[in-house]
Structures are given as C-alpha cells and as structure tokens.
PyMOL CGO cylinders between C-alpha atoms (Angstrom):
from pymol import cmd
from pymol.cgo import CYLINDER

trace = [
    CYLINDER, 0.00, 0.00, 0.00, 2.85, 2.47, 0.77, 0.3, 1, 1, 1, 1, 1, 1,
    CYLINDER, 2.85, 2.47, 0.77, 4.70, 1.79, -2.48, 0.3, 1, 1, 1, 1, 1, 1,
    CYLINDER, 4.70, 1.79, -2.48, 1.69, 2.68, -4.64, 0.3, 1, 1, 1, 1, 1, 1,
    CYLINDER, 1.69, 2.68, -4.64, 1.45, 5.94, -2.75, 0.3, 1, 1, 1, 1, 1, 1,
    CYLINDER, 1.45, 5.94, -2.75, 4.92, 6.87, -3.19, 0.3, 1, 1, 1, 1, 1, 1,
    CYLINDER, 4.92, 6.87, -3.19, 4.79, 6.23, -7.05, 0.3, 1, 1, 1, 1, 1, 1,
    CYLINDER, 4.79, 6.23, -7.05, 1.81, 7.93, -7.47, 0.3, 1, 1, 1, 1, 1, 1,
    CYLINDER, 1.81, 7.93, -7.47, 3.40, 10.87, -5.60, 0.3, 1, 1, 1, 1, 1, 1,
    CYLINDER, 3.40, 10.87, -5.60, 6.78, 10.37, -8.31, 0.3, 1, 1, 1, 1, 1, 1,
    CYLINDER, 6.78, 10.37, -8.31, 5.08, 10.14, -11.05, 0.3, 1, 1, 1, 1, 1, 1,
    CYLINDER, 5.08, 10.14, -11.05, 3.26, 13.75, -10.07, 0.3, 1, 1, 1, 1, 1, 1,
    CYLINDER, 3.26, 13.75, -10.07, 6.37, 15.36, -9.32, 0.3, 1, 1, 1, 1, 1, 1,
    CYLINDER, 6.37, 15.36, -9.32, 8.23, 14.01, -12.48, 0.3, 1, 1, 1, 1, 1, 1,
    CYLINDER, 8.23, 14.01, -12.48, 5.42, 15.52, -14.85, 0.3, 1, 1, 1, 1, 1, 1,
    CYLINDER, 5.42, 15.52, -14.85, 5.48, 18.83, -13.43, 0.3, 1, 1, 1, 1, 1, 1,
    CYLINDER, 5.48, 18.83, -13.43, 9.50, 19.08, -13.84, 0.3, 1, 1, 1, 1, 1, 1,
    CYLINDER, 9.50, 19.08, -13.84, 8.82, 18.10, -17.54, 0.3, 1, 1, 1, 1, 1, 1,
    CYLINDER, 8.82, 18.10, -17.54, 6.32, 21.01, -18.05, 0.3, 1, 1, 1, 1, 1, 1,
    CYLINDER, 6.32, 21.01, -18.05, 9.06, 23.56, -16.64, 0.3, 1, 1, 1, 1, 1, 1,
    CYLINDER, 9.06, 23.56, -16.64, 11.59, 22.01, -18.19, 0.3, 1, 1, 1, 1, 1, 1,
    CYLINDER, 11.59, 22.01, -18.19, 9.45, 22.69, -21.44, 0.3, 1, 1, 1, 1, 1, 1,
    CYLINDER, 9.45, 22.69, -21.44, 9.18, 26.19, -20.77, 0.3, 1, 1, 1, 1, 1, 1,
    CYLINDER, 9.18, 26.19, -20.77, 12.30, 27.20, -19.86, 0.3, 1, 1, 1, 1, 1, 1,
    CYLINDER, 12.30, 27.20, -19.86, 13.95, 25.25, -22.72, 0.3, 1, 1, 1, 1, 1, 1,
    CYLINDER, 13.95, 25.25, -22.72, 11.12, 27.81, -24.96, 0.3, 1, 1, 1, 1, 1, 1,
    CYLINDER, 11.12, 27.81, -24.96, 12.29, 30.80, -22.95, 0.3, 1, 1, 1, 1, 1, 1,
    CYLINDER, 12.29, 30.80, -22.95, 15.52, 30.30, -24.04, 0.3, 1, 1, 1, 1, 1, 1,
    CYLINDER, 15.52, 30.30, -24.04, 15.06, 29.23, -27.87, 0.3, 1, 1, 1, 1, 1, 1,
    CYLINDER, 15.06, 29.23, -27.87, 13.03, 31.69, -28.60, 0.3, 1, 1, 1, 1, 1, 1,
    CYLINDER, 13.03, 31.69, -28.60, 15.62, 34.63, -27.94, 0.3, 1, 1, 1, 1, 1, 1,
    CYLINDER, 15.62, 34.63, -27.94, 18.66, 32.68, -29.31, 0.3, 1, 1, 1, 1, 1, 1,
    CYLINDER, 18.66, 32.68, -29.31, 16.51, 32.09, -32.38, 0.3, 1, 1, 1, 1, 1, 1,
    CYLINDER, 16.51, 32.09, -32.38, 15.68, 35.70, -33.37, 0.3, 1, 1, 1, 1, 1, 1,
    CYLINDER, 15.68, 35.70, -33.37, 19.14, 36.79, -32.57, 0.3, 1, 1, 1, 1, 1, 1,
    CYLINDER, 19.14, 36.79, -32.57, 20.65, 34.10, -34.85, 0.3, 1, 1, 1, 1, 1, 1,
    CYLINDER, 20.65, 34.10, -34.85, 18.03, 35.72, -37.64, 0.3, 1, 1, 1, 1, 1, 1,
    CYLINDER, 18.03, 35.72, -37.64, 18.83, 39.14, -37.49, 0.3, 1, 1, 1, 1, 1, 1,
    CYLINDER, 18.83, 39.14, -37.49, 22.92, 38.27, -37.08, 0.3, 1, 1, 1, 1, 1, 1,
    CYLINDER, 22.92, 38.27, -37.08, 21.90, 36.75, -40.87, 0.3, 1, 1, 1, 1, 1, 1,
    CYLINDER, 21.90, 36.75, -40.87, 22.42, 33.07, -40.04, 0.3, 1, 1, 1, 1, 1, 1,
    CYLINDER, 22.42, 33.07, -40.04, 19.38, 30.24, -39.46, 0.3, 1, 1, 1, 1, 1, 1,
    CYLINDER, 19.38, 30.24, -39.46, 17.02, 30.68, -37.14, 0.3, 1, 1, 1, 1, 1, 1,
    CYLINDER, 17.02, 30.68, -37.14, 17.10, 26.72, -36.40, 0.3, 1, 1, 1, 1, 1, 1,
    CYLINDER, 17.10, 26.72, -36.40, 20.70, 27.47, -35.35, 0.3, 1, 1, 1, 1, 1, 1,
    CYLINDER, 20.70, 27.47, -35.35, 19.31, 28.50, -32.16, 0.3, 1, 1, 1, 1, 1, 1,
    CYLINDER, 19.31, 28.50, -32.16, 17.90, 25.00, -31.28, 0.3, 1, 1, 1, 1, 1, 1,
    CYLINDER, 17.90, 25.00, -31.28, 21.82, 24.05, -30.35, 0.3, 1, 1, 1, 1, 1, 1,
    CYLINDER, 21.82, 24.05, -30.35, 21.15, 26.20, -27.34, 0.3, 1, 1, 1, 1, 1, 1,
    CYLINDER, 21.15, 26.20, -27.34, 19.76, 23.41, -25.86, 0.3, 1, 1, 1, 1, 1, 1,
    CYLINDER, 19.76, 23.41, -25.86, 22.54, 21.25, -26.29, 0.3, 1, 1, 1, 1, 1, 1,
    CYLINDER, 22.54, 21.25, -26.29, 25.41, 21.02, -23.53, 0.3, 1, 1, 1, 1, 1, 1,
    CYLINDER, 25.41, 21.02, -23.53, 28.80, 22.58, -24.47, 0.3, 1, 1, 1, 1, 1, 1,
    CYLINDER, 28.80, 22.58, -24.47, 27.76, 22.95, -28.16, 0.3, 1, 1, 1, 1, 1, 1,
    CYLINDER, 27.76, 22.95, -28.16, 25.53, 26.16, -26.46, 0.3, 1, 1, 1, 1, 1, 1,
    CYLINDER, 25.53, 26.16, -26.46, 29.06, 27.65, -25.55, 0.3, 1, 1, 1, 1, 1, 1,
    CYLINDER, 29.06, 27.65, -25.55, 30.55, 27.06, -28.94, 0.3, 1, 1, 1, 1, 1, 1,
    CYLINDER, 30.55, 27.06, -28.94, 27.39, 28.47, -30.34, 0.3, 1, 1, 1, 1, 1, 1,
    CYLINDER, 27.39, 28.47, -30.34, 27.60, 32.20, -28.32, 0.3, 1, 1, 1, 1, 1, 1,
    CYLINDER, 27.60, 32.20, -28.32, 31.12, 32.61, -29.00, 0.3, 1, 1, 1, 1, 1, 1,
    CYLINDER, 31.12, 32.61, -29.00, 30.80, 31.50, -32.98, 0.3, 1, 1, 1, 1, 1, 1,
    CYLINDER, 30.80, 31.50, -32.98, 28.02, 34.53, -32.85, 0.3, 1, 1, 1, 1, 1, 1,
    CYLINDER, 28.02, 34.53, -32.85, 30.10, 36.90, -30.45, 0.3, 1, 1, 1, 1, 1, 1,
    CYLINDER, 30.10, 36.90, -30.45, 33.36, 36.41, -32.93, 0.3, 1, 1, 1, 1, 1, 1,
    CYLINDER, 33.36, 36.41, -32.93, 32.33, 35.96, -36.26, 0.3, 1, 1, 1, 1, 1, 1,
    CYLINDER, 32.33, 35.96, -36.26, 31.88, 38.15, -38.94, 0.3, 1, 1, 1, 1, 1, 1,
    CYLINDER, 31.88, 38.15, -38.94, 27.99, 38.10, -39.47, 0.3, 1, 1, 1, 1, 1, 1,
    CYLINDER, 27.99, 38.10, -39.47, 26.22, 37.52, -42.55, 0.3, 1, 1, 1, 1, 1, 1,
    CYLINDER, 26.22, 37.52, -42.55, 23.78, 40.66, -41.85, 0.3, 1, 1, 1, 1, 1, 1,
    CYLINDER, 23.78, 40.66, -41.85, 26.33, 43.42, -40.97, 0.3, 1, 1, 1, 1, 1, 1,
    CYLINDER, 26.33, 43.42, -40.97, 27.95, 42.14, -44.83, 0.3, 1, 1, 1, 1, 1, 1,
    CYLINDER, 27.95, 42.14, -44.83, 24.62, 43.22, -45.95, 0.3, 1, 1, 1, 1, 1, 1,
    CYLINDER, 24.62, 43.22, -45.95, 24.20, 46.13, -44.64, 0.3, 1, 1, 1, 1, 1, 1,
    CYLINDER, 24.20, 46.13, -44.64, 27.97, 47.35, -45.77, 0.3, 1, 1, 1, 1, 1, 1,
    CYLINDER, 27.97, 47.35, -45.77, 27.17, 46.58, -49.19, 0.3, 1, 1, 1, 1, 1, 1,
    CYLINDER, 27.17, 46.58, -49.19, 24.07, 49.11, -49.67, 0.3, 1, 1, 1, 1, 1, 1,
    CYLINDER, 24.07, 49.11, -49.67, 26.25, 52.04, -48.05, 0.3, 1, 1, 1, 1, 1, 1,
]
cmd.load_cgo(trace, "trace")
C-alpha cells in the first residue's frame, strides 16, 4: 500500500518538472533564435542552445564571427 502511494506521488512530481523544463527550454530558444536571424544566419541554429557545451561554442561562434547581416548592410552604403 505504501509503495503505490509513493509512485503515485513520483510520477506527479516528475510531470510537473517536464512542463518547466518545457518552458524554460522555450524561454531560451526563442531569444537565441531571433538573434541568430537578425545576425543573418538560421534561425534553427538556435535549437543548439539546448545542447550542452555545443551552447558555448554556439555564443562565441556569434560573439566572434563576422555576421552575414552586418555584410549586408555594408554593401548598400
């Protein structure tokens, strides 16, 4: 009888860490996707975020590269 309880009560807490989870993994794509965009590279580019120590790779590619957009924008002055 106690088991059930306490898998019952798992099971609860396991779907609600899912759910934020979920929305903190959108929080943080959604940003990282519209600055990829407007730097002039993919917006599914941002998706790596969510990947561990390809996320760090993927700030300091945007930080330190030469982006597509600002190329753009030279060539109409």
């Amino acid at each position: 009888m106690m088991s059930e309880s306490m898998f019952g009560s798992t099971i609860w807490v396991g779907h609600w860490m899912w759910m934020w989870m979920l929305v903190i993994a959108i929080l943080v794509v959604i940003p990282v996707y519209r600055i990829c965009k407007r730097a002039g590279y993919s917006g599914w580019l941002g998706l790596l975020i969510l990947v561990p120590m390809v996320n760090l790779m993927l700030l300091y590619f945007i930080a330190f590269s030469d982006w597509p957009a600002s190329k753009k924008g030279a060539q109409y002055e």
